[in-house]
DOROVEX-370231 format. One record per residue (C-alpha): residue number from 1; residue in three letters; x negated, y, z. Coordinates in steps of 0.2 Angstrom, whole numbers, plus 2048, in hexadecimal, padded with zeros to 3 digits. Example, Ala and Ser with C-alpha at 12.3 -4.5 7.8 and 13.67 -1.06 7.14 Angstrom:
REM residues 2
<nr->1&rest->ala&u->7C2&v->7EA&w->827> .
<nr->2&rest->ser&u->7BC&v->7FB&w->824> .
REM end
This chain:
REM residues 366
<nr->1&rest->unk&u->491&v->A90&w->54F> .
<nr->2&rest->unk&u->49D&v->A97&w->55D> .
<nr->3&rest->unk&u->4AF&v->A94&w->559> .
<nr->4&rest->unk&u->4B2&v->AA5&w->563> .
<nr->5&rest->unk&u->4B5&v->AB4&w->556> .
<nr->6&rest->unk&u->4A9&v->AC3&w->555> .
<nr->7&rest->unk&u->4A9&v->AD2&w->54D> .
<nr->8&rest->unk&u->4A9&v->ACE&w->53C> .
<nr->9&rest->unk&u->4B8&v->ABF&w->53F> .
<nr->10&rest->unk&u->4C2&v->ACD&w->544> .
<nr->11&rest->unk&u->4BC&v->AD8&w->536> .
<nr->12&rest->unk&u->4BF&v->AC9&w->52A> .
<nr->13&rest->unk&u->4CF&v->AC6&w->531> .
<nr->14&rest->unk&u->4D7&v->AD8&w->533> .
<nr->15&rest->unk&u->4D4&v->ADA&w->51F> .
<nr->16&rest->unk&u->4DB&v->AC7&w->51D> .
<nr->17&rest->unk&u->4EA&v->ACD&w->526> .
<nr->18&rest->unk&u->4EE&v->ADD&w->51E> .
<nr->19&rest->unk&u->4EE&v->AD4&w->50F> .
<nr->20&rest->unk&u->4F7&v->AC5&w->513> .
<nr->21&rest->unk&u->505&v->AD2&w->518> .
<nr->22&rest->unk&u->505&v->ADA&w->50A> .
<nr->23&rest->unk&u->507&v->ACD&w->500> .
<nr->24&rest->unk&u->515&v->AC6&w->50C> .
<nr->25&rest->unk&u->520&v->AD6&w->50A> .
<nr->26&rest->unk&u->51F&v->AD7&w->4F9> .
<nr->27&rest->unk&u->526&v->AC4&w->4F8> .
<nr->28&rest->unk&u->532&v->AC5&w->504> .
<nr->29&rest->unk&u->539&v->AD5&w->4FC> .
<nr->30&rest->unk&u->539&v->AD0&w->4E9> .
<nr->31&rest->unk&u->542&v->ABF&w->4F1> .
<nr->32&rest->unk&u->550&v->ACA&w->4FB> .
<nr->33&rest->unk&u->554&v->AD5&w->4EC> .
<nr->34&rest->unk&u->557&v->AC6&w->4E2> .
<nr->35&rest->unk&u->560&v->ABD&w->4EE> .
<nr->36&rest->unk&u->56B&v->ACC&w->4F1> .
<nr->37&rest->unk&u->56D&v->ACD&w->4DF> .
<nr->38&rest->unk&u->573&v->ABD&w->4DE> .
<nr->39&rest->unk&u->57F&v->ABF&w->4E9> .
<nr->40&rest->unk&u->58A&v->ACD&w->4E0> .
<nr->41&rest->unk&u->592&v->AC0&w->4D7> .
<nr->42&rest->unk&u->59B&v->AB9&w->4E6> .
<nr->43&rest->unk&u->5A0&v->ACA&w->4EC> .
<nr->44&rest->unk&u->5B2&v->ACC&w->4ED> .
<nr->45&rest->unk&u->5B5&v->AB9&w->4F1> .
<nr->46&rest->unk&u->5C2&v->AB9&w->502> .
<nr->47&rest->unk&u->5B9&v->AC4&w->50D> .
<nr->48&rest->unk&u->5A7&v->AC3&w->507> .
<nr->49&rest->unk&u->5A3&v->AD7&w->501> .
<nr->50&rest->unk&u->592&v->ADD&w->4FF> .
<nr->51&rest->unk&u->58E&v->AE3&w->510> .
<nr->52&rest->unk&u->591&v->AD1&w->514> .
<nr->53&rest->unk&u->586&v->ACC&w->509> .
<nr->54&rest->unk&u->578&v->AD7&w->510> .
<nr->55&rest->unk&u->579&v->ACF&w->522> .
<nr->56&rest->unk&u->579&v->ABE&w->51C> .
<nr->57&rest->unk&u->569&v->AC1&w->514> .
<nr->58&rest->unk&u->564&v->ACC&w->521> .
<nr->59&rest->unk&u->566&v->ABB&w->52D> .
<nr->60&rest->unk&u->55C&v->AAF&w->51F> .
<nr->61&rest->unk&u->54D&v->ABC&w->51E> .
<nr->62&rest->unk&u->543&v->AB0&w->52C> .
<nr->63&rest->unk&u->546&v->AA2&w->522> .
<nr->64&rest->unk&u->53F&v->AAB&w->512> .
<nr->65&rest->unk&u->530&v->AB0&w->51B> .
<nr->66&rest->unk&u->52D&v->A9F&w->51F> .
<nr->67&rest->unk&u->52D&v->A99&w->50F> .
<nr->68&rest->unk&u->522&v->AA6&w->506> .
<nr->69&rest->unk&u->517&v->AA7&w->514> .
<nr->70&rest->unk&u->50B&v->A99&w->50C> .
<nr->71&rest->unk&u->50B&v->AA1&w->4FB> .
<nr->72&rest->unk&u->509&v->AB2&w->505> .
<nr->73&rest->unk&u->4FA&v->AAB&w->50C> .
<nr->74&rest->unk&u->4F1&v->AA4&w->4FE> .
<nr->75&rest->unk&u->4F3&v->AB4&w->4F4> .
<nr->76&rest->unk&u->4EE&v->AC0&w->501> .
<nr->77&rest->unk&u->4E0&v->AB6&w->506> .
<nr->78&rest->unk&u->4D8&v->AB5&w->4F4> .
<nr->79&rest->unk&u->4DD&v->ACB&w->4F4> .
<nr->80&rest->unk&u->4D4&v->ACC&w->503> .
<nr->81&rest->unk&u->4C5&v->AC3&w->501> .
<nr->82&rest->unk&u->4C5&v->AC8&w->4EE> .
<nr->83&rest->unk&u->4C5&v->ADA&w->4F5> .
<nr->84&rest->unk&u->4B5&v->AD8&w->500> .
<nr->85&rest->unk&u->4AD&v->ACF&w->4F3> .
<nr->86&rest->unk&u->4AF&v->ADE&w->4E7> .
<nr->87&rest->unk&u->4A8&v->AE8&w->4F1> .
<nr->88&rest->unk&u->498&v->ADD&w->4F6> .
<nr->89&rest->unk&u->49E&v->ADC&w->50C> .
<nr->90&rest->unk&u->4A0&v->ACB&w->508> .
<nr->91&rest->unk&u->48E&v->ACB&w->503> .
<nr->92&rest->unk&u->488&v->AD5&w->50F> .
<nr->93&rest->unk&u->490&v->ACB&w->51E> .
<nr->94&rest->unk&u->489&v->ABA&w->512> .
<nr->95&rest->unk&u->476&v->AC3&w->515> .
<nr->96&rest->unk&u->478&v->AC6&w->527> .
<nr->97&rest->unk&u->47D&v->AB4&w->528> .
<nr->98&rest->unk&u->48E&v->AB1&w->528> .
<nr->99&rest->unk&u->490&v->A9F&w->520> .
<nr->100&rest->unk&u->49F&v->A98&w->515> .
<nr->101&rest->unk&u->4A3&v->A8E&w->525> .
<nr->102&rest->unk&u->4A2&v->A9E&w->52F> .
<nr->103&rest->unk&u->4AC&v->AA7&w->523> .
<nr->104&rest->unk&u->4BB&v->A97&w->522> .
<nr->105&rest->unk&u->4BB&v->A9A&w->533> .
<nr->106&rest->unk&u->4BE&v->AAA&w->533> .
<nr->107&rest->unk&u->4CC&v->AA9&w->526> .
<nr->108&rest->unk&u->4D4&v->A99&w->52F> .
<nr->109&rest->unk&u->4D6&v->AA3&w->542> .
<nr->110&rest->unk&u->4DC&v->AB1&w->539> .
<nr->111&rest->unk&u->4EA&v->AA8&w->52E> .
<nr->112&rest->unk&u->4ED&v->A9D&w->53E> .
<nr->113&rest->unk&u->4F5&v->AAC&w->546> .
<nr->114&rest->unk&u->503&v->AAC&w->53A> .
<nr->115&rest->unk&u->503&v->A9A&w->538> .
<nr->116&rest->unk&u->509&v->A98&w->549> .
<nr->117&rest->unk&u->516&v->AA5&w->54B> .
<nr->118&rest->unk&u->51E&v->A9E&w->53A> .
<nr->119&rest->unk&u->51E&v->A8D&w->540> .
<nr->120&rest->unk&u->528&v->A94&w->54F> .
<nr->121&rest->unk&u->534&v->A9E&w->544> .
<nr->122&rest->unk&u->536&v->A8F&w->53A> .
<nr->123&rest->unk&u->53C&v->A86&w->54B> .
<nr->124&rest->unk&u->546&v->A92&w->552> .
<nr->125&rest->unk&u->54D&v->AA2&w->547> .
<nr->126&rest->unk&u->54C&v->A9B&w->536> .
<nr->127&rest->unk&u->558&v->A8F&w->539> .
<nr->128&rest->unk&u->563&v->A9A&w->546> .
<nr->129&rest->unk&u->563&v->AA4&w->538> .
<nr->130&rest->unk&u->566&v->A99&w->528> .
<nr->131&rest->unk&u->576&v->A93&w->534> .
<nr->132&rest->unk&u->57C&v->AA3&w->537> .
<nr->133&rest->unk&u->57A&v->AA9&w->525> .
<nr->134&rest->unk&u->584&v->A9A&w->51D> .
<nr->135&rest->unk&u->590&v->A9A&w->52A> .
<nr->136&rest->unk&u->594&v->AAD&w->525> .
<nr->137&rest->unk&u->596&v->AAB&w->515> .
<nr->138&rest->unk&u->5A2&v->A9C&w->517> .
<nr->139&rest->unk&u->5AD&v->AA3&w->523> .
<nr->140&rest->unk&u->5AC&v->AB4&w->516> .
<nr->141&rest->unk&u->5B3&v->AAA&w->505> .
<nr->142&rest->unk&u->5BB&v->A9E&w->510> .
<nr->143&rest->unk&u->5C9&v->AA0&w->51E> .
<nr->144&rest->unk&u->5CE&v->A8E&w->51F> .
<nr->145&rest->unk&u->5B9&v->A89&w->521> .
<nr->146&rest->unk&u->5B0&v->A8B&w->534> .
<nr->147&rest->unk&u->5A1&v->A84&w->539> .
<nr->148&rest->unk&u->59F&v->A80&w->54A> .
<nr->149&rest->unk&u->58C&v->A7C&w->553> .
<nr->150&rest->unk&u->590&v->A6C&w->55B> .
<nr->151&rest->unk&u->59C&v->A65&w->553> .
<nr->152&rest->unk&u->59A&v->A67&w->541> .
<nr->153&rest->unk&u->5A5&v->A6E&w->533> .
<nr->154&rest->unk&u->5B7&v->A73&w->534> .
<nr->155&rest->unk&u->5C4&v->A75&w->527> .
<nr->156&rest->unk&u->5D5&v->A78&w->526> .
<nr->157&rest->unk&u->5E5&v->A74&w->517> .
<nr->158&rest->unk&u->5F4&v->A79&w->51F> .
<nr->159&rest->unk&u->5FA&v->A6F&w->52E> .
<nr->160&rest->unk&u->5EA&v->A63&w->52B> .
<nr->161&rest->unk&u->5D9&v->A65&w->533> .
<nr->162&rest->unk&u->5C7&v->A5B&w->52C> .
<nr->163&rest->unk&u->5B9&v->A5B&w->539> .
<nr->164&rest->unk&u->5A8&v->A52&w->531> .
<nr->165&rest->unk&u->596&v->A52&w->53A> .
<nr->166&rest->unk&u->58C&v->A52&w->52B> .
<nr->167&rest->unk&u->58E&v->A53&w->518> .
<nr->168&rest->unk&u->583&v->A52&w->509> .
<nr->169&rest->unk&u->585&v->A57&w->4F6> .
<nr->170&rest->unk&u->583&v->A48&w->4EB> .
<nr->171&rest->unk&u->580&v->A46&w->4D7> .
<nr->172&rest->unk&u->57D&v->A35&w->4CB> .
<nr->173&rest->unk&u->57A&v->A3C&w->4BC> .
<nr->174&rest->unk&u->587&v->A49&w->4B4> .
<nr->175&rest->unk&u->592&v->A46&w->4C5> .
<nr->176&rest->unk&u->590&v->A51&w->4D3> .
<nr->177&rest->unk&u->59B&v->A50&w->4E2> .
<nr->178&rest->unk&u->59B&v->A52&w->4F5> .
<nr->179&rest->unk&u->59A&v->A45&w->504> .
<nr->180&rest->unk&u->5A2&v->A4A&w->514> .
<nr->181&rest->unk&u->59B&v->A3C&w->524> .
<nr->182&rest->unk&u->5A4&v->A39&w->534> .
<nr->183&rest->unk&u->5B5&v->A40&w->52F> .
<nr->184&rest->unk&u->5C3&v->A43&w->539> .
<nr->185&rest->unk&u->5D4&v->A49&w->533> .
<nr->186&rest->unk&u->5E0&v->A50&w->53F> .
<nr->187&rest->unk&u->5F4&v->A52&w->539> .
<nr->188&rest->unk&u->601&v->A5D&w->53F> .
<nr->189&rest->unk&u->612&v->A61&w->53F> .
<nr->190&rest->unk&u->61C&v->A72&w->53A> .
<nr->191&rest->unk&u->61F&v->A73&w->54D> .
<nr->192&rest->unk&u->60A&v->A6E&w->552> .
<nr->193&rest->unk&u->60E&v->A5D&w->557> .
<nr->194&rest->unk&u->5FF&v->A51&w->553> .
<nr->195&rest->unk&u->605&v->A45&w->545> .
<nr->196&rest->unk&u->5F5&v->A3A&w->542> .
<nr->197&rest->unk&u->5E0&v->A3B&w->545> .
<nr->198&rest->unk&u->5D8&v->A31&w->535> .
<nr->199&rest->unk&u->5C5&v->A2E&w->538> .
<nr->200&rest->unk&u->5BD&v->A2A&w->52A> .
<nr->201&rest->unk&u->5AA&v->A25&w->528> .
<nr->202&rest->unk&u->5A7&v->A30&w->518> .
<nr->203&rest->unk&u->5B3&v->A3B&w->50D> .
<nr->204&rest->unk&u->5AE&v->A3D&w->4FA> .
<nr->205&rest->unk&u->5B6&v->A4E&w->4F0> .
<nr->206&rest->unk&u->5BD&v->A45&w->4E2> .
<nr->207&rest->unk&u->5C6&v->A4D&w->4D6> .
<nr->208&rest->unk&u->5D9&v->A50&w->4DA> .
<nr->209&rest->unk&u->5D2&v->A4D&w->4EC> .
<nr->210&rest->unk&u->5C8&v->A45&w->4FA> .
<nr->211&rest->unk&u->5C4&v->A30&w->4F8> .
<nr->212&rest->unk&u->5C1&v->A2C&w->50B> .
<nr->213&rest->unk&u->5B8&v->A1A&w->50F> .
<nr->214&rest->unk&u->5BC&v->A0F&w->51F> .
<nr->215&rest->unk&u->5C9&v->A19&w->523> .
<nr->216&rest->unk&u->5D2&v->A17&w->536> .
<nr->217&rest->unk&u->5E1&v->A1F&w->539> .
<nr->218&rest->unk&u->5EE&v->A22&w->54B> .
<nr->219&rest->unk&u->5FF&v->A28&w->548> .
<nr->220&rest->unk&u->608&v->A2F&w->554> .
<nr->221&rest->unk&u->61A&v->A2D&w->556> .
<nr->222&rest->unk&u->628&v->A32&w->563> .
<nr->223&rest->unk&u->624&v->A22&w->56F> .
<nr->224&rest->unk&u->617&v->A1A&w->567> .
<nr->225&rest->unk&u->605&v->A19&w->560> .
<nr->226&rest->unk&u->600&v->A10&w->54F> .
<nr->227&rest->unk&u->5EE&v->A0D&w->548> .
<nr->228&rest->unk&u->5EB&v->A06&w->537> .
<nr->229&rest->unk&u->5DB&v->A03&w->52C> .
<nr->230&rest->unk&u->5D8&v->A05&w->51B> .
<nr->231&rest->unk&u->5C7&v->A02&w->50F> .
<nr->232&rest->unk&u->5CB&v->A12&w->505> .
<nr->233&rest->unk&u->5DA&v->A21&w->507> .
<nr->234&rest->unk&u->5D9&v->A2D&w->4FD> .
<nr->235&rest->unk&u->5DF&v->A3F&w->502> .
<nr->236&rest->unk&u->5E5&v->A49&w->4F6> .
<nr->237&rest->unk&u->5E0&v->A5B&w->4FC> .
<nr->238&rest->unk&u->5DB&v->A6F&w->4F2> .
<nr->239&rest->unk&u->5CF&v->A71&w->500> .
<nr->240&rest->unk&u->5C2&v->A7A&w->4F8> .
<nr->241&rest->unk&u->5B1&v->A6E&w->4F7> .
<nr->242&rest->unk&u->5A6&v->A7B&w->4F3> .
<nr->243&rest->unk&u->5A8&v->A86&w->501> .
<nr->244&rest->unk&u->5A7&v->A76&w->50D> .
<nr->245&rest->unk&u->595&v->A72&w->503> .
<nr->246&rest->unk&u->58E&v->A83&w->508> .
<nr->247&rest->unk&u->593&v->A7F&w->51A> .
<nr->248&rest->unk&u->588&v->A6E&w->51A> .
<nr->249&rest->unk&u->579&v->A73&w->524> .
<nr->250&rest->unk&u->56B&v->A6D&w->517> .
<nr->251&rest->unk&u->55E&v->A62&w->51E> .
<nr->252&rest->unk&u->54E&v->A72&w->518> .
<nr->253&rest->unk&u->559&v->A7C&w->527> .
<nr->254&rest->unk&u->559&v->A70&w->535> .
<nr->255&rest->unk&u->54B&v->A71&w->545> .
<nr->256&rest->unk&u->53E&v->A62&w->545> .
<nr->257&rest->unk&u->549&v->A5A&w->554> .
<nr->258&rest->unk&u->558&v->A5A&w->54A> .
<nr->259&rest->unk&u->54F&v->A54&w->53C> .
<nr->260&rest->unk&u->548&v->A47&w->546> .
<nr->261&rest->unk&u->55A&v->A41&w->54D> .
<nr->262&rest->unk&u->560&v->A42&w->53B> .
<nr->263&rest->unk&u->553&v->A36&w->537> .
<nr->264&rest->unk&u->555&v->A29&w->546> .
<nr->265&rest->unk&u->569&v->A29&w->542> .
<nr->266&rest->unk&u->566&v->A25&w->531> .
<nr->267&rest->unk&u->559&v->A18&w->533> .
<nr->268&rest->unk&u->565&v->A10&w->540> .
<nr->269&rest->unk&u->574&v->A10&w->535> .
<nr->270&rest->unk&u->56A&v->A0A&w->525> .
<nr->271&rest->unk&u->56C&v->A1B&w->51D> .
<nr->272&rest->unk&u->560&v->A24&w->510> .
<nr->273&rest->unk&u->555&v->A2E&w->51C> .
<nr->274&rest->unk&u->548&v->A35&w->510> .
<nr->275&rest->unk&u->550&v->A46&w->50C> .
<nr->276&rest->unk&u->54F&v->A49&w->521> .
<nr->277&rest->unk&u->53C&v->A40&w->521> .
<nr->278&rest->unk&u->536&v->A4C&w->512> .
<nr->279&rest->unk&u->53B&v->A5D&w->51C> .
<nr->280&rest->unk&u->535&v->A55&w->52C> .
<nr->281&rest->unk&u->524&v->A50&w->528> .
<nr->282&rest->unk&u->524&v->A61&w->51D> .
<nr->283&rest->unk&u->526&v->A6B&w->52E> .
<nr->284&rest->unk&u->517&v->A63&w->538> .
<nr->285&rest->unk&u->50C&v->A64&w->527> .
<nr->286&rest->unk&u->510&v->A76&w->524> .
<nr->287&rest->unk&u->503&v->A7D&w->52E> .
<nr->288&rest->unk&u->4F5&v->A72&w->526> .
<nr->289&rest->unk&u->4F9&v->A76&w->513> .
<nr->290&rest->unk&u->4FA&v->A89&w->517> .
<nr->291&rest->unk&u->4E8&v->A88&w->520> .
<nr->292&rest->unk&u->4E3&v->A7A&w->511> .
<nr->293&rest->unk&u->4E8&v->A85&w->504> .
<nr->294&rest->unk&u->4E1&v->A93&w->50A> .
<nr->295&rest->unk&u->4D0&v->A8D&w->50E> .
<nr->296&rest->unk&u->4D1&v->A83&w->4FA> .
<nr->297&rest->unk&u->4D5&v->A94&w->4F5> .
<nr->298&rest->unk&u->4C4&v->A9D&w->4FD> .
<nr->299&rest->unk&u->4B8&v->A97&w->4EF> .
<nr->300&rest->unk&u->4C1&v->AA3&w->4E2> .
<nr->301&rest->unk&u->4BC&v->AB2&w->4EB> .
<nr->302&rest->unk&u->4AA&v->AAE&w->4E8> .
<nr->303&rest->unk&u->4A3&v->AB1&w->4D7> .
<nr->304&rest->unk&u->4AF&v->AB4&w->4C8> .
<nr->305&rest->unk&u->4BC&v->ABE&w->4D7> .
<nr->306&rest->unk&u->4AF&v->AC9&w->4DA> .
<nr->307&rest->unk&u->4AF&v->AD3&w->4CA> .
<nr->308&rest->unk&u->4C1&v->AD0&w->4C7> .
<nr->309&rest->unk&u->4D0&v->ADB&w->4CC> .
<nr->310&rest->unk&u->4E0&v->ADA&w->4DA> .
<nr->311&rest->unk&u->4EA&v->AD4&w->4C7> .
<nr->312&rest->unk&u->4DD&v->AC6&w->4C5> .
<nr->313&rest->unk&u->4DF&v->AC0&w->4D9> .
<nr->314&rest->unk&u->4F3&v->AC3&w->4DA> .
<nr->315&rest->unk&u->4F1&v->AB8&w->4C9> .
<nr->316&rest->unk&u->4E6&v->AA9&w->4D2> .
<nr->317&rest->unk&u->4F0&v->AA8&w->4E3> .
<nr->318&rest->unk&u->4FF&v->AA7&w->4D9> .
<nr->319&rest->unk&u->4F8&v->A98&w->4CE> .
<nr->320&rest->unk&u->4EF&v->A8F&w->4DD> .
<nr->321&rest->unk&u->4FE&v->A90&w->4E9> .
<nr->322&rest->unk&u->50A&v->A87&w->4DB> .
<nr->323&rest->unk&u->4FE&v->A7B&w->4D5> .
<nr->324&rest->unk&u->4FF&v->A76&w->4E8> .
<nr->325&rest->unk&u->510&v->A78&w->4EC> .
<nr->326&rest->unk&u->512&v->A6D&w->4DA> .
<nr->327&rest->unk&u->506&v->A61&w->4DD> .
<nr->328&rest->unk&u->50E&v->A5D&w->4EF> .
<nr->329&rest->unk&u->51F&v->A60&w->4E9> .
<nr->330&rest->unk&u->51C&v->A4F&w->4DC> .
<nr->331&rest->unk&u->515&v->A45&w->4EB> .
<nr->332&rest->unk&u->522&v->A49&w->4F6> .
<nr->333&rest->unk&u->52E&v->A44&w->4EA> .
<nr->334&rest->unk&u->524&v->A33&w->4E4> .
<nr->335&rest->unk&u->525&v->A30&w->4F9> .
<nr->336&rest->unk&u->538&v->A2F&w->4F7> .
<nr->337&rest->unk&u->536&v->A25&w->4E7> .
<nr->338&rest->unk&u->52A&v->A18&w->4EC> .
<nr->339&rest->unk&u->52F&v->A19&w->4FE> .
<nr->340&rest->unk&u->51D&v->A1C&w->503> .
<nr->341&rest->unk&u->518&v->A25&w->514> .
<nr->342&rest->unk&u->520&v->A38&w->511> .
<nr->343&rest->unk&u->50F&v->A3C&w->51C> .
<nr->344&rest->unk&u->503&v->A36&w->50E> .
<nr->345&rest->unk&u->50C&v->A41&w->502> .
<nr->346&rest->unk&u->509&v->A51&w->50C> .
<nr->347&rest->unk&u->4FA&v->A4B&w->513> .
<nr->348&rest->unk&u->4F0&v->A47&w->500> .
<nr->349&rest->unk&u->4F3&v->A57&w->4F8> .
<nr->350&rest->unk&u->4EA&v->A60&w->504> .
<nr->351&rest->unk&u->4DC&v->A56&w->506> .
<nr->352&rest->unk&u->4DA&v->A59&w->4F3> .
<nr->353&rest->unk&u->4DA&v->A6B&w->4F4> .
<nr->354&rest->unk&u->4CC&v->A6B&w->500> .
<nr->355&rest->unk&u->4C4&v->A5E&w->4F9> .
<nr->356&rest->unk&u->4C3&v->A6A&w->4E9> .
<nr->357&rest->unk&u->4BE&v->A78&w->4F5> .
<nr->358&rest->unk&u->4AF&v->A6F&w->4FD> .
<nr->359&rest->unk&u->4A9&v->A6C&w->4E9> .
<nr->360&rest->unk&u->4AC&v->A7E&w->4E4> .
<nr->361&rest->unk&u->4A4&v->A84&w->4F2> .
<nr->362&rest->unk&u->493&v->A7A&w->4EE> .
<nr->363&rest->unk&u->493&v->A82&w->4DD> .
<nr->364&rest->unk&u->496&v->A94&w->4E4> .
<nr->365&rest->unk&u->488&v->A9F&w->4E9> .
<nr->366&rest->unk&u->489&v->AAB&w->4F5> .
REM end
């Protein structure tokens, strides 16, 4: 069997295609109205109006394609096999000897394509443009919050400025709260005089204020320098935490390489790495559950698809690609519970899926 496509790859895959974009634009566009819908509520808040609003979703369009692309593909696969099983080419193309193997083929080069450009878009623009997204909306509701590229989020309460690196939003039970890592506070004077730099190794929002933990603090006086240590100080600020938690770049947004450095700090600290594992090891296994569940998804469009309509298909794409995305979602998250390899959980699901494949295609005829 040649790997090179021929006439009928291409044909196979132009119809694959057409439908696969379909399917993606009708997604991606039922996501953006609701995502612009949900965001009339904040309009009004500081600066943020409604053209605002626009662009920001405008700028976190790539990542949405990214995200719907794997249902996307699933769906328009079944539509687009389904349509050439209705109307017997699939038949026709079996008699002149086009095998199930040929035809995966087919279907896997032509999803490949897209495969590839998103795992690029999910390294470069969907993350350019998560960032600049959330960082317009901050700056919108918030004047007193900036987020810098390098050097993580600034805020400011009158003549005091907090720097942090990274943050996180936290819960235990009922309590939710957010953890600010690396701090640094920088005090002024009415005439801009630097008073004191507190460094912190993590701030909590506390009610009434922040609770910082290992606190180091250098005062700076007229002709001298004082430093002093504390366990716990607790700085009693109105800074508004929930803008500063939309500011937090979430670990789902980051590239693999900063995933990856995430990781290696936290390991080295003794810090709970999992959340920046599970998004790593997601990104590498992205490609392979889009191709996996697409090729699990093939022996529907023999048989019983063949007589049913588009509703019928849209129906079975929609159930196959959540029964995936659920049935990985629970390993993923029994990964972080029984600290097991995160490459196991993303790994098993799809060899499940085509596992099932290989035994539906036996019992399917031609």
């Amino acid at each position: 069997m040649s790997p090179f496509p021929k006439l009928h790859d291409i044909y196979i895959g132009r119809v694959l295609l057409t439908t696969v974009l379909a399917s993606w634009a009708v997604l991606v566009g039922l996501d953006v109205v609701l995502a612009v819908v949900s965001e009339i509520s904040d309009v009004g808040k500081g600066d943020y109006t409604f053209g605002t609003a626009l662009i920001g979703i405008a700028f976190s369009v790539p990542r949405r394609l990214y995200t719907l692309f794997p249902t996307a593909a699933v769906i328009g696969t079944l539509m687009g096999l389904g349509q050439l099983a209705a109307s017997s080419e699939l038949t026709a193309l079996r008699a002149l000897g086009l095998s199930r193997r040929r035809l995966g083929l087919a279907v896997a080069l032509a999803l490949s394509v897209l495969t590839l450009l998103m795992v690029v878009n999910g390294e470069t623009l969907s993350p350019w443009g998560i960032r600049r997204a959330d960082d317009l909306k901050v700056s919108a509701k918030s004047r007193d919050v900036i987020v810098a590229q390098y050097s993580g989020l600034w805020a400011r309460e009158g003549n005091t400025f907090l720097n942090a690196q990274t943050g996180q939003e936290r819960n235990n039970g009922n309590a939710h709260w957010l953890e600010l890592r690396d701090v640094r506070l920088y005090e002024f004077d009415d005439v801009g005089r630097l008073e004191s730099i507190a460094r912190a190794v993590s701030a909590e929002h506390r009610p009434g204020g922040w609770l910082m933990h290992d606190v180091k603090r250098t005062y700076f006086d007229a002709r001298s320098v004082t430093q002093t240590d504390v366990m716990e100080e607790r700085w009693r600020s109105q800074l508004d935490d929930t803008a500063l938690a939309a500011s937090v770049t979430q670990p789902a947004y980051l590239r693999a390489t900063a995933l990856r450095s995430g990781i290696r700090y936290r390991q080295r600290n003794g810090l709970d790495a999992s959340e920046f594992e599970e998004n790593y090891w997601g990104r590498w296994f992205y490609p392979l559950n889009v191709l996996a569940l697409c090729l699990a998804a093939m022996p529907f469009a023999f048989g019983s698809l063949r007589s049913g309509g588009m509703g019928k298909r849209l129906f079975m794409g929609i159930v196959f690609a959540l029964g995936f995305w659920l049935l990985q979602t629970q390993f993923v998250k029994l990964a972080g519970i029984y600290k097991f390899d995160y490459r196991i959980a993303y790994l098993v699901p799809s060899a499940v899926m085509l596992a099932v494949s290989s035994v539906l295609f036996r019992r399917r005829s031609g």
